[in-house]
C-alpha positions as CSV (number, residue, x, y, z in Angstrom):
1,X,104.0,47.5,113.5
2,X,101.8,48.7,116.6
3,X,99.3,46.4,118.1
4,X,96.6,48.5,117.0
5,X,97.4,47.9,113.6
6,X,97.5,44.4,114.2
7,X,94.8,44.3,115.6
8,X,92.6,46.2,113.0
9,X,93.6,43.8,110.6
10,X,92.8,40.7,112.5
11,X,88.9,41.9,113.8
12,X,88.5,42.9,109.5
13,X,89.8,39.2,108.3
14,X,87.7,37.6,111.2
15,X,84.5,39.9,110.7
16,X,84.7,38.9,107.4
17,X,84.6,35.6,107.2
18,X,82.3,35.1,110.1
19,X,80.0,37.4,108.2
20,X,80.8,35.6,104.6
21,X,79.6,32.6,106.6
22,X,76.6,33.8,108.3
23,X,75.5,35.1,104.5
24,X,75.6,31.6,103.2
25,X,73.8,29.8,106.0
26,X,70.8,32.5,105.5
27,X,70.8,32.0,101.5
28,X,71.2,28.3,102.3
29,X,72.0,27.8,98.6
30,X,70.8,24.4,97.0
31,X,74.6,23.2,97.0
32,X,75.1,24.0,100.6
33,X,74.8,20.7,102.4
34,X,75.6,20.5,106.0
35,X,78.6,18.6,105.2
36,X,79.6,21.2,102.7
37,X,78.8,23.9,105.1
38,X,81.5,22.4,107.5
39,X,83.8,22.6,105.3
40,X,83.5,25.5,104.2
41,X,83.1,27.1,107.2
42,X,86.6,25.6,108.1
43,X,88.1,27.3,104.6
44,X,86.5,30.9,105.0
45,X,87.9,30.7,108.5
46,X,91.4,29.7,107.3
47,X,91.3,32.3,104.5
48,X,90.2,34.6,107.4
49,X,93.6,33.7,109.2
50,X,95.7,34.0,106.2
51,X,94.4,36.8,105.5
52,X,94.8,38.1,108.9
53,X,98.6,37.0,108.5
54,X,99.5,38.3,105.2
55,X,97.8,42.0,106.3
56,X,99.9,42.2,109.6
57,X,103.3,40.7,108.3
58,X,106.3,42.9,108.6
59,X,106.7,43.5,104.5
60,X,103.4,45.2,104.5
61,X,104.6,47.9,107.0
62,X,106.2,50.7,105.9
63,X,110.2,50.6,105.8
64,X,111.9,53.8,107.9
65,X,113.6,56.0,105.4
66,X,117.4,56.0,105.7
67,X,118.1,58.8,103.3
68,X,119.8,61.8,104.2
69,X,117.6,63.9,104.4
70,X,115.9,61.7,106.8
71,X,118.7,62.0,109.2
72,X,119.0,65.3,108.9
73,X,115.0,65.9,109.8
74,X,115.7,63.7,112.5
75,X,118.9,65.9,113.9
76,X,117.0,69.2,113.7
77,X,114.1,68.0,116.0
């Protein structure tokens, strides 16, 4: 996987929980104590990791194609 692709999908997963965040400290909804705002600033920025993980790991890229006719694109170039 290229870096740029890497990349792309760490900013996304940390825009989006830095912004998930930033929406619930504006609302400040009657359940969000500052205690309970810690933590769950710590869990939407773990998520945000995860996520980051799980959308750069190698099983999401795509897999080369070893057919034939793969080979034989590749041997006409």
């Amino acid at each position: 996987m290229c870096m740029q692709c890497v990349t792309t999908g760490v900013v996304a997963a940390g825009a989006t929980a830095t912004g998930l965040r930033a929406w619930l400290n504006t609302h400040k909804p009657a359940w969000a104590t500052p205690p309970r705002m810690k933590a769950m600033t710590a869990a939407i920025l773990t998520l945000g990791v995860l996520a980051a993980g799980v959308s750069t790991s190698p099983a999401s890229s795509a897999q080369p194609d070893s057919s034939a006719a793969a080979t034989t694109r590749q041997a006409t170039r």
